[in-house]
N, C-alpha and C positions, 0 to 999 in steps of 0.2 A: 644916786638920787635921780628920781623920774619927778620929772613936772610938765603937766600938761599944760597949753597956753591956749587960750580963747581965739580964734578967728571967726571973724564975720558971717561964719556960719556956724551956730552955735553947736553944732554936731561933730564938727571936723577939727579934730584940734591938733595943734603942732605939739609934739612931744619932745621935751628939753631932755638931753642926759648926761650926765656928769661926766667931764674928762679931766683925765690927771696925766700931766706933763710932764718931763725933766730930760737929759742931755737925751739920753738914747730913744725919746721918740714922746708915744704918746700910747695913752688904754683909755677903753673906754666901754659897757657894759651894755651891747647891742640891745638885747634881750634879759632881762629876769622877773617872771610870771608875778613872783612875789611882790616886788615892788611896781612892777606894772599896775596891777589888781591893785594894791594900798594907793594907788595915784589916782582909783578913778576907773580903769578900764578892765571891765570883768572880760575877760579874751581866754577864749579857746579856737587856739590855732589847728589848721589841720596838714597845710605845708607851705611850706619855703620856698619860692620860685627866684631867679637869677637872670638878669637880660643883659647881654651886651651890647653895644653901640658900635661901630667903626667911626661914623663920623657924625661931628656936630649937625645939628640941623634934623635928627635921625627925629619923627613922630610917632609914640606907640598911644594909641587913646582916640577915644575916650572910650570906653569897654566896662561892662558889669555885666551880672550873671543873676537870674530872677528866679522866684521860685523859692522852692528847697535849698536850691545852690547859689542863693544871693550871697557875695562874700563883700567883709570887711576886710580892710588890709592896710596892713602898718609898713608904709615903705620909705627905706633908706637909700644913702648913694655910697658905696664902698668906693668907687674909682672914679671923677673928674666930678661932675655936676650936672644938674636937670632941672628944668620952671616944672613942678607938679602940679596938677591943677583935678582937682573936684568940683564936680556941677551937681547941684541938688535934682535929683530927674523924682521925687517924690509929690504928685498931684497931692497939691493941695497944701502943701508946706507955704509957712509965708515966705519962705525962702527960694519956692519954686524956680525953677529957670537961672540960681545966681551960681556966680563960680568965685571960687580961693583960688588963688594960683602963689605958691610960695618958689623959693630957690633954694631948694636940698642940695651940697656937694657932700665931699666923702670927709674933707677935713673937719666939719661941724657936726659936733654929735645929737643930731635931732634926727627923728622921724615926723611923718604925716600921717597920722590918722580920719582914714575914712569909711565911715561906716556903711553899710549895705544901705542900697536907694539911693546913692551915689554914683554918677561914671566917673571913671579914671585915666588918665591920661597926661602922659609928657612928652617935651622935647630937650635931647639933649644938649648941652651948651657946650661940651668941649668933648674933642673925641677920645674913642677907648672909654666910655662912659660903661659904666658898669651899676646896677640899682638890683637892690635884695628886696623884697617883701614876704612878708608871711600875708597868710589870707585864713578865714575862718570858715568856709568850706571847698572843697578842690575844684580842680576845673572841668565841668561838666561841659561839653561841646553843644550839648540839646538845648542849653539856657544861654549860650552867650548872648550878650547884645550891645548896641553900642550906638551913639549919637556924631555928627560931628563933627571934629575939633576943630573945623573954621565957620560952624554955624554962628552969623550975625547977632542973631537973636541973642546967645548966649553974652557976646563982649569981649570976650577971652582978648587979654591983651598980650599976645605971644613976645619972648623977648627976640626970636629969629624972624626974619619974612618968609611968611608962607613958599616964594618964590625959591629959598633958600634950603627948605625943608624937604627931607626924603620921607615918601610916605606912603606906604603900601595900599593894593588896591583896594582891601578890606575898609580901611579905617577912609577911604575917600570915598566911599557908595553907604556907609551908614547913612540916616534920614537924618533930617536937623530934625530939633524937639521937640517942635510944634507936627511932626509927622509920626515921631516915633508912637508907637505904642505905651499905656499907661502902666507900665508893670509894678512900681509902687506907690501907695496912697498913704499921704503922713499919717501919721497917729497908727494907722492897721500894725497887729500884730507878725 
C-alpha cells in the first residue's frame, strides 16, 4: 500500500509505504509504478542515483535542474538518516520562498516527494548515511542550479549547527533566493 500524506506545501508530499515484519527482519516495497500511479503520482522515472555520507553533519543541497532537465525526485534513506528539506523556488507560487523539511531514516518506510520548481537538499544525522532517489530526468551538468541552504530568508530550521556541518564549496557560493535567477513560474507549463 502507497499513501501519500499532505505537507504544508501542497505539492510535496510524503509517501507512506507499507512494511511487514516478523522474527527475521522486515520488507517493504521501495518502488512499484502501479501502485505508485493509483496513489496519485503519474512518475516517469529516468534514473536511480545513490549518495553516501561518512559523517553526520555532511550537507548536499539545495540543488535543481531547469529547463528540459527540471527533475522531480522521490527520495529515500536506505542506511542511518537525513532532515530533507524542499524550498518552493517557483515565482509566483503562494508558497514562494517556504520550505518542508521532514526526517527520512532507512528503518521508516516513506519517501519525499518533490516535484520539479523545487530545490533539494539535506543534511545527514548519523554517519555512514546512505539516501536512494529516483529522478524524472538525468542529470544534465548545463541546467544545474542551486540556492543556499543557510539562506535567512528561507528559515530552514536545520537539526545540526551550521558550525557542525561539512559542506562543499559548491553548495556555499550558490546565491540566496532573492539573487537567484527565476527559473520557474507557478502555474507555467
Amino acid at each position: 500500500m502507497v499513501q501519500l500524506i499532505s505537507t504544508e506545501i501542497e505539492d510535496v508530499k510524503l509517501v507512506s509505504l507499507r512494511r511487514f515484519s516478523d522474527e527475521r527482519g522486515y520488507f517493504f516495497e521501495t518502488w512499484s509504478a502501479d501502485k505508485f500511479r493509483d496513489a496519485g503520482l503519474p512518475l516517469d522515472f529516468v534514473q536511480d542515483n545513490q549518495a553516501g555520507s561518512v559523517a553526520a553533519g555532511t550537507m548536499r543541497g539545495l540543488h535543481y535542474q531547469t529547463g528540459a532537465h527540471a527533475q522531480g525526485k522521490l527520495i529515500g534513506v536506505i542506511r542511518g538518516s537525513i532532515f530533507d528539506v524542499a524550498v518552493d523556488i517557483r515565482r509566483g507560487s503562494p508558497t514562494f520562498g517556504r520550505s518542508i523539511g521532514v526526517t527520512l531514516t532507512a528503518t521508516e518506510p516513506s519517501r519525499l516527494w518533490v516535484p520539479a520548481g523545487f530545490a533539494h537538499g539535506y543534511v545527514t544525522l548519523e554517519p555512514d548515511t546512505e539516501v536512494v532517489y529516483k529522478v524524472t530526468s538525468g542529470y544534465a551538468p548545463q541546467a544545474e542550479g542551486g540556492i543556499r541552504w543557510d539562506d535567512p530568508a528561507l528559515g530552514i530550521d536545520w537539526p545540526i549547527a551550521p558550525a557542525e556541518m561539512t559542506v562543499n564549496d559548491r553548495d556555499r557560493d550558490w546565491p540566496r533566493l532573492v539573487d537567484a535567477p527565476a527559473h520557474f513560474h507557478y502555474g507555467a507549463a
